[in-house]
GUNUPA-61695 format. One record per residue (C-alpha): x, y, z. Coordinates in nm, 4 decimals. Example, Ala and Ser with C-alpha at 12.3 -4.5 7.8 and 13.67 -1.06 7.14 Angstrom:
// residues 2
REC        X        Y        Z
REC   1.2300  -0.4500   0.7800
REC   1.3670  -0.1060   0.7140
***
This chain:
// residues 51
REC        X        Y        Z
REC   1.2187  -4.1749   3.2359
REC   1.0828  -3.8578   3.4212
REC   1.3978  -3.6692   3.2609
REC   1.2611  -3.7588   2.9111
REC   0.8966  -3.6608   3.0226
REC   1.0517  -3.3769   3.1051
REC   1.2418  -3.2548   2.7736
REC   0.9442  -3.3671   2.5697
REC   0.6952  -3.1184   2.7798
REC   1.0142  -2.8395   2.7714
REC   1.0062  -2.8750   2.3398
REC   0.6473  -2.8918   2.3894
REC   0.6292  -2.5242   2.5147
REC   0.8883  -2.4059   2.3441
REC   0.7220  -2.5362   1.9804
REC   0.3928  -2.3593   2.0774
REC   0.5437  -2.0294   2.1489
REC   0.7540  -2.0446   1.8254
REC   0.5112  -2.1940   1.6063
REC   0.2836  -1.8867   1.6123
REC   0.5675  -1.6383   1.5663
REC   0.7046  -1.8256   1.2485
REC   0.3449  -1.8510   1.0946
REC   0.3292  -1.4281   1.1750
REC   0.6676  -1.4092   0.9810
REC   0.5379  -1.5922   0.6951
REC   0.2461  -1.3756   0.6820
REC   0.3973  -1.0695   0.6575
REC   0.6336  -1.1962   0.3831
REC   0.3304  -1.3196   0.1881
REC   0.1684  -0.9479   0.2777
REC   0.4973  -0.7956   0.1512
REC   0.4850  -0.9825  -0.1805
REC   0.1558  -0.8761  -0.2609
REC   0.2525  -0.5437  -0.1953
REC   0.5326  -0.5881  -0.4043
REC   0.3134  -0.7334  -0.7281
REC   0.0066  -0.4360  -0.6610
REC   0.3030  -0.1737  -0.6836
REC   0.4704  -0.3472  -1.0262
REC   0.1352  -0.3524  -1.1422
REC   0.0370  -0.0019  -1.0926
REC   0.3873   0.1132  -1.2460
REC   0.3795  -0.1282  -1.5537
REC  -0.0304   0.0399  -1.6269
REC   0.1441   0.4006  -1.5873
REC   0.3908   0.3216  -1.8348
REC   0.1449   0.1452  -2.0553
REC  -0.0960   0.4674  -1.9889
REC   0.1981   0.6827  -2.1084
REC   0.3260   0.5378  -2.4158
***
């Protein structure tokens, strides 16, 4: 029984490091998309601007 204690507190710790990390990842994708659609934007007004 102490061995399971044990494992449960050892994926315990190891979720709360990893569960921060993953949630930065996600919000530098969603940073990147935006990014992404601002620049699309910008070059889809140019060539509207132009023609």
């Amino acid at each position: 029984m102490i061995e399971l204690m044990i494992v449960v507190a050892i994926i315990g710790i190891l979720a709360a490091i990893a569960i921060p990390q993953f949630s930065d990842y996600t919000r530098k994708g969603e940073d990147k998309a935006a990014q992404s659609d601002a620049r699309n934007v910008l070059t889809q007004a140019t060539a509207a601007s132009s023609s």
